[in-house]
Residue, then its C-alpha position, 0 to 999 in steps of 0.5 A: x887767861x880767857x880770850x873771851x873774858x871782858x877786860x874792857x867794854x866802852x860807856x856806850x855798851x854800859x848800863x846800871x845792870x852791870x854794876x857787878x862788872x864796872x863798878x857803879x861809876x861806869x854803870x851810871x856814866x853808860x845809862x846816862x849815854x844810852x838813854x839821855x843823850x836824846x835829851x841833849x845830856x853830854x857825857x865824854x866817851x870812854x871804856x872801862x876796865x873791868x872787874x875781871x881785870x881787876x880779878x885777873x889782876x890780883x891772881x896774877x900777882x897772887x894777893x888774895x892771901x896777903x890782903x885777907x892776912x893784912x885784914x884779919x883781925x883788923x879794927x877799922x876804928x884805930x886808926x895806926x892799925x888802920x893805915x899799917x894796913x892799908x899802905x901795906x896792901x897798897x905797896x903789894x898791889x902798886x908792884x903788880x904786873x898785868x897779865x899780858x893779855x889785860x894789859x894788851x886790852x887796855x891799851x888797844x882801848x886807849x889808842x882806838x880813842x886817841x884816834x877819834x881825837x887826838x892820835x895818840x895823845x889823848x889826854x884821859x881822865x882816870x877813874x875808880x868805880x867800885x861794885x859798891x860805888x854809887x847805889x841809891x842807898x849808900x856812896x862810896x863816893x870818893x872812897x878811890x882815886x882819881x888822876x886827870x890829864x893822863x897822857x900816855x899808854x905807860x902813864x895809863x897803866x900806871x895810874x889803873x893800878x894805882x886805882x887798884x891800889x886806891x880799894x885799900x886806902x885808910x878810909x875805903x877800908x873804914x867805909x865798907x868796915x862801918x857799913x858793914x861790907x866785906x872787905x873782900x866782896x867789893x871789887x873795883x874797875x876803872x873809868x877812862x874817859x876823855x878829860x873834858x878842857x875845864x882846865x882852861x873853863x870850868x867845873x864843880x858838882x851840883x844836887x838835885x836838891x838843897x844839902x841842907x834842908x832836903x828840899x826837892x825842888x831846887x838844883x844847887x849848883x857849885x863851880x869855880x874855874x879849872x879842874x873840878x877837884x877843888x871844889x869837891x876838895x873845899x881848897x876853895x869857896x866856889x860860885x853857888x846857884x841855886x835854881x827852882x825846878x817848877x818854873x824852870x820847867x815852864x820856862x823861866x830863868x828861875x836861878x832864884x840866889x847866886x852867891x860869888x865865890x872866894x876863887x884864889x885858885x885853879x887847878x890847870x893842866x901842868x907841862x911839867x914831866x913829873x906833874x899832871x895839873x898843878x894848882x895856879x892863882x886865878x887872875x883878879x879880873x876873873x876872881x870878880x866874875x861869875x864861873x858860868x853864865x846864866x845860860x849856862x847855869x839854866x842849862x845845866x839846871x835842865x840836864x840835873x832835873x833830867x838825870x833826876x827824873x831819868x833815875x826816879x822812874x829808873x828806881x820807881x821812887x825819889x832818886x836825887x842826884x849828886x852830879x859832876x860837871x865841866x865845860x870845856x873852855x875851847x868849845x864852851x860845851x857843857x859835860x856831866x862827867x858823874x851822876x850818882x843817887x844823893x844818899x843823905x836826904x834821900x834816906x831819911x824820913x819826911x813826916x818828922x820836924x827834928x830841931x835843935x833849940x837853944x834855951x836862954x840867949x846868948x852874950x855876944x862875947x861869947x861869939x868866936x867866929x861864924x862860917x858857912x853851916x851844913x846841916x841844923x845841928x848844935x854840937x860841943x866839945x872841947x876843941x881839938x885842932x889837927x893840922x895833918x894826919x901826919x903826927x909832928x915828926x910824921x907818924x900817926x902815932x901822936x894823933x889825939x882825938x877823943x870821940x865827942x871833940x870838936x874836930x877843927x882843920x883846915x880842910x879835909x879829904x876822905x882820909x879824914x873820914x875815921x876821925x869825923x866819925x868820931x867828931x862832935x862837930x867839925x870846923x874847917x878854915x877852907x870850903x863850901x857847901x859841897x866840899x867834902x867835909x860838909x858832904x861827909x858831915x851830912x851823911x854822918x849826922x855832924x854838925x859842921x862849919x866850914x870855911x871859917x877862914x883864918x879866924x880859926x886859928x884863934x881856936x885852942x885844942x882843949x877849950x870848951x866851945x858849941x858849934x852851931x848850925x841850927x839859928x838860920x844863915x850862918x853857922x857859929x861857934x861860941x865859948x864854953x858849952x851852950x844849953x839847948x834843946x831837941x824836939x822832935x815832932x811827928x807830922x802825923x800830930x799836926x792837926x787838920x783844920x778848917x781855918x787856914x794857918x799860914x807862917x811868917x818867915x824871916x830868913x830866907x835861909x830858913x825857908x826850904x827847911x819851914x815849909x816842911x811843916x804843915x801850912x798854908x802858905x806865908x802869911x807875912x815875910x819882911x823884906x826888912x830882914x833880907x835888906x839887913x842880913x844880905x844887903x846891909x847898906x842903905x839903898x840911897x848909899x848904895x846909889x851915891x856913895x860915890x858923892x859921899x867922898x867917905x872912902x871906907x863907905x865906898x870901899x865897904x859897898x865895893x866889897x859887897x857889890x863884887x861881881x855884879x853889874x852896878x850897885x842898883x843890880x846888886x841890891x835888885x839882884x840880892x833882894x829878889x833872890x831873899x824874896x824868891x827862896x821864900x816863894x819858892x819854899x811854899x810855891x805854889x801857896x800864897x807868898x806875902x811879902x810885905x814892903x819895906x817897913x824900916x823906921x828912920x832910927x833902923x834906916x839909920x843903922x845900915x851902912x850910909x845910913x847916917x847920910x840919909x836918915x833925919x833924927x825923929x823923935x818918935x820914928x814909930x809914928x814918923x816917916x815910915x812904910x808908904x809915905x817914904x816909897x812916893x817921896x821925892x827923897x825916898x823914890x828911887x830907893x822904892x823903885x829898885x824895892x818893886x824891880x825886884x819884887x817883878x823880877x821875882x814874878x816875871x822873870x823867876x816866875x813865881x807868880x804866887x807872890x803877893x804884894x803888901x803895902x804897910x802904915x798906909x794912912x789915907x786911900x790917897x796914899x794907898x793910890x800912889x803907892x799902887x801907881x807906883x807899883x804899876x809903874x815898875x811892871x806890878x799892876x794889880x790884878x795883871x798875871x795874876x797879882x793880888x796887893x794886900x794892905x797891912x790894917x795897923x793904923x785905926x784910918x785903915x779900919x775907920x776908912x775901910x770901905x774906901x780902902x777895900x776897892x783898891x785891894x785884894x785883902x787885909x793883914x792886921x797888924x795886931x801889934x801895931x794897931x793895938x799901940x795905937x788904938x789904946x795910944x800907947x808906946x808898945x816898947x815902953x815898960x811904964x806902960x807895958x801892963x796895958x797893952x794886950x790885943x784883946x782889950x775889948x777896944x782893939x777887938x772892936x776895930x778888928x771885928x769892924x774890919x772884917x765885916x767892912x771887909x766881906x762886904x767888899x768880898x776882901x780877904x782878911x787875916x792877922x799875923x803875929x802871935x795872939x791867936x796862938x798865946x791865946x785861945x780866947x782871941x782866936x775863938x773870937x777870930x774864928x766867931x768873926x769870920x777871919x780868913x787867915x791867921x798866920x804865926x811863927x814857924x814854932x807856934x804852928x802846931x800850937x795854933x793848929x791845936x788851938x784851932x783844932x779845939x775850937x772848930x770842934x766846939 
């Protein structure tokens, strides 16, 4: 043994240069010490024990040879030779003894910090980190093991070797194996760090990016009450935030979407002797309840985006963040104990659009069952459902999994990761968007749907079924094989064009992954689908439930409503965050976002409905668009719509939202829907709020001049307007055959809307699919002067051609 050898260096001496020595964990854990703490980044102290240990570790106990035996030959992919092996290497490192010295280091190291805290009784958090662990371009995260509340030198020493031990599990050995690492040349030290008393607070995991989409300009935030490992584990559906890093930075409360949990469990600090932490049922008052505050939400929010831009100049290029955080329930301090470089999105290439398109629609029968989806995919297979890696008389030998089955389980942990590999799509019953089955299904390339909840069960081994994540919201998984397509699209192919071409958006799920594509901005986003998806109840309903005296209403909208102050904060609350990740996607382009446009029928429809809804003969021409916001039995409903539109521009600070008002009739109108506005903190033309007006009905082109004053632009609405300028019912079949947007009628009243426009220096721009279906009335668009036109996010590049090959005339 050498005197002079370093067996143990504290976090504080550390930095990214001495992977090779303590294992990328506490390389990244002392970078962060030494150069962020002046940004008011906390990270608990600590030592590590070395790589040298480790090495002298093994040649004290001889292992060298045994290991390399147990390895030759070995086929990672067969999963009975692959535990074998590696139970046996870890009984040969698990009954080795420290060199005195090491052992001697160690704990000198534990005792010296028990004496800044707590004299010899400091509780630690143990950790592996191997010289493979935690690069930009591959994670081994998970890969080792990790023990909380160690308490005790004794205990200590145990739990090191343990981590030793922990190099050789089943799915450390596949990783390296499928990556093409030698087994041998990875070597691991351990973290020991002061636990932080998220036992009796909080913790979880964040990213500097969203999971799904890839898109750079959020934090995504998970947590849940107690010890983090349940969520990275997926035991439970945590809390999730999602914050916008450009108006956050400019100081605003930008958590633009909140989801609460399913928090059934924590896992706390256990008293009992032969137990560190034991899992205990979270109280009900709590489960309703938010994990972090908001401040605390922001707060972390700003250290991710420190740590990512701290990494990015470090790299020289994007380096995202995969984080862990804790706050300590007695201090209420915030703690990053993890960072490491994301290395699923970070990896891949940004200039191509990669989607999964299913062809022909799908019978709702065949739906079995929806989850949460990760990732875009579409796979299928024949359903296989493994409870355990234990067969049922506890060997693995009776484990049956086909590469291309569905892998269905209840959770899953980095054991698991042999038999993901050879998945065609995943189905879990428990988790969330960071739990371990949808980070490995990510970086794997996996469809994946996790918790289901006990649904799953009704799903038998053997039975054909798809699993969906690629139609936006949820993920789903239908019976029998459904046919779909793959199209993949270079950007570089996306013409350049004169014209500006804007989207329209309807699911803010599908936001971040759309505005990826080449665009201008939204050209009209519908707050109606936001209302229908993620609010579902009749706003009038949600106000006064409580006189309906119908208990399942009630009982419904107290289900919906869990977590938040009062229902009016709910439906401000839920229709602010669908509008917000729109504007956010595209910030900081044009946002259009139009005000609700239900008819009385679809009103209807959503939860109370009934209640609040007359019967009208033709709602497509009835009490719809601006004559329900000043309505003495619409108004307080309309408030809470703008409360949420201004808290989206001044609070979020997404200040490049614009505000359009559809079926106005009459100017009068027009001016008592804008005093309205004004009213609820969305005056016109103050911090820079521009109002459109939807041109559908022929009043707004006949009255144009007195319509454009009070302004700032105008959307036609080529399907509304086409139906009543040839006055015809565009869902009637009888009639079908006449309508068409360019009858020559209909391209009059559009043609005279845009020169009325000009004239009043009033923007001008259409939505909907006519400009890209037909090349002759975007030709007449064009030669009219329009300024905008806005499709689908599937006919974007269609139209660019079309435009493209006009302007080049």
């Amino acid at each position: 043994m050498n005197e002079k050898t370093e067996y143990v260096r504290q976090l504080e001496t550390l930095s990214i240069n001495d992977i090779s020595l303590v294992g990328g964990k506490n390389a990244s854990l002392g970078e962060m010490i030494q150069n962020l703490k002046s940004q008011d980044v906390q990270v608990p102290g600590g030592f590590a024990v070395t790589v040298d240990a480790y090495d002298a570790f093994i040649g004290e106990n001889n292992l060298k040879d045994k290991i390399l035996e147990e390895l030759e030959g070995l086929d990672a992919t067969d999963i009975i030779q692959l535990r074998k092996a590696g139970s046996q290497i870890r009984k040969f490192i698990a009954n080795g003894k420290f060199p005195h010295l090491v052992e001697k280091r160690i704990l000198s190291a534990y005792y010296e910090l028990s004496d800044k805290y707590e004299q010899n009784a400091t509780d630690v958090a143990v950790r592996s980190s191997a010289t493979a662990e935690d690069l930009p371009d591959a994670s081994f995260a998970g890969q080792q093991s990790t023990y909380l509340n160690i308490r005790g030198g004794e205990m200590l020493l145990t739990v090191v070797r343990s981590c030793f031990a922990s190099l050789y599990t089943d799915r450390a050995i596949s990783y390296r194996s499928s990556r093409g690492y030698d087994q041998f040349s990875v070597k691991l030290s351990v973290c020991v760090q002061k636990m932080v008393r998220s036992d009796i607070g909080s913790a979880g995991v964040a990213f500097s990016l969203d999971t799904e989409s890839g898109f750079k300009d959020v934090v995504l935030i998970n947590g849940s009450y107690g010890l983090g490992e349940l969520v990275v584990g997926g035991e439970i559906e945590p809390d999730e935030f999602i914050v916008f890093k450009p108006t956050l930075k400019k100081g605003f409360a930008s958590i633009i979407d909140k989801r609460l949990g399913n928090k059934t469990h924590k896992l706390v600090y256990s008293k009992k002797s032969f137990e560190t932490v034991r899992k205990v049922p979270v109280d009900r008052e709590l489960k309703s309840k938010f994990c972090m505050t908001e401040s605390q939400v922001l707060q972390l929010a700003q250290w991710v985006q420190k740590i990512e831009e701290y990494y990015s100049a470090k790299y020289d290029r994007w380096c995202p963040m995969d984080i862990e955080w804790a706050i300590d329930g007695l201090t209420d301090q915030l703690y990053i104990v993890q960072a490491r470089p994301e290395t699923v999105h970070s990896q891949q290439s940004e200039g191509v659009l990669k989607e999964y398109n299913i062809v022909n629609e799908i019978p709702l029968d065949r739906l079995l069952m929806e989850g949460i989806a990760v990732g875009d995919k579409i796979g299928h297979g024949k359903a296989r459902q493994i409870l355990t890696l234990d067969g049922r008389d506890g060997s693995v030998d009776e484990i049956d999994f086909k590469a291309g089955e569905v892998l269905i389980t209840e959770m899953t942990d980095p054991d698991w990761e042999p038999l993901m590999k050879k998945a065609s799509a995943i189905i879990t019953e428990k988790g969330g968007r960071t739990c371990h089955a949808a980070i490995i299904a990510r970086e794997l390339g996996v469809p994946a749907v996790v918790g289901v909840g006990p649904k799953i069960s009704q799903l038998e081994s053997g039975q054909d079924i798809t699993v969906s994540c690629a139609e936006g919201g949820d993920g789903k998984i239908y019976s029998g094989i459904i046919d779909y397509e793959f199209v993949e699209t270079n950007y570089d192919e996306f013409p350049k064009t004169d014209m500006h071409v804007m989207m329209n958006i309807g699911s803010p799920d599908l936001a971040f992954k759309y505005s990826k594509i080449p665009n201008d901005g939204v050209g009209l986003a519908r707050q109606e689908f936001i209302i229908n998806n993620h609010i579902k109840v009749h706003p009038l309903a949600l106000l006064n439930h409580k006189e309906l005296k119908d208990d399942e209403l009630t009982k419904a909208i107290e289900g919906l409503t869990r977590g938040y102050a009062s229902e009016e904060d709910f439906f401000i609350e839920k229709l602010a965050q669908g509008v917000a990740k729109i504007a956010a996607a595209f910030y900081p382009k044009r946002t259009i976002i139009r005000l609700s446009d239900f008819k009385t029928n679809e009103y209807y429809n959503l939860l109370g409905g009934k209640y609040f809804e007359p019967k009208e003969e033709n709602p497509m021409i009835g009490w719809r668009g601006a004559s329900r916001y000043y309505s003495s039995e619409f108004r307080k409903a309309f408030d809470m719509e703008c409360k949420a539109l201004a808290k989206v521009r001044n609070e979020f600070g997404l200040d490049n939202v614009t505000i359009m008002i559809p079926f106005c009739r009459t100017p009068a109108e027009l001016k008592k829907v804008l005093a309205i506005l004004e009213e609820n903190g969305l005056k016109r033309g103050e911090n820079g709020l521009e109002i459109y007006l939807m041109a559908e009905i022929p009043s707004n082109i006949i009255l144009a001049d007195q319509f454009a004053p009070h302004i700032d632009g105008f959307s036609i609405g080529s399907n509304d307007l086409t139906q009543l300028v040839l006055g015809l019912d565009r869902d009637s079949s009888l009639v079908a055959h006449l309508y068409d947007e360019r009858n020559d009628a209909v391209k009059s009243m559009i043609s005279l809307l845009i020169q009325t426009a000009k004239k009043h220096n009033v923007k001008v721009g259409i939505c909907g699919q006519g400009p890209s279906d037909f090349p002759d009335f975007s030709e007449f668009l064009i030669e009219n002067g329009i300024d905008t036109l806005s499709v689908t996010p599937d006919s974007i590049l269609k139209t660019l051609r079309v435009v493209s090959a006009i302007e080049a005339r």
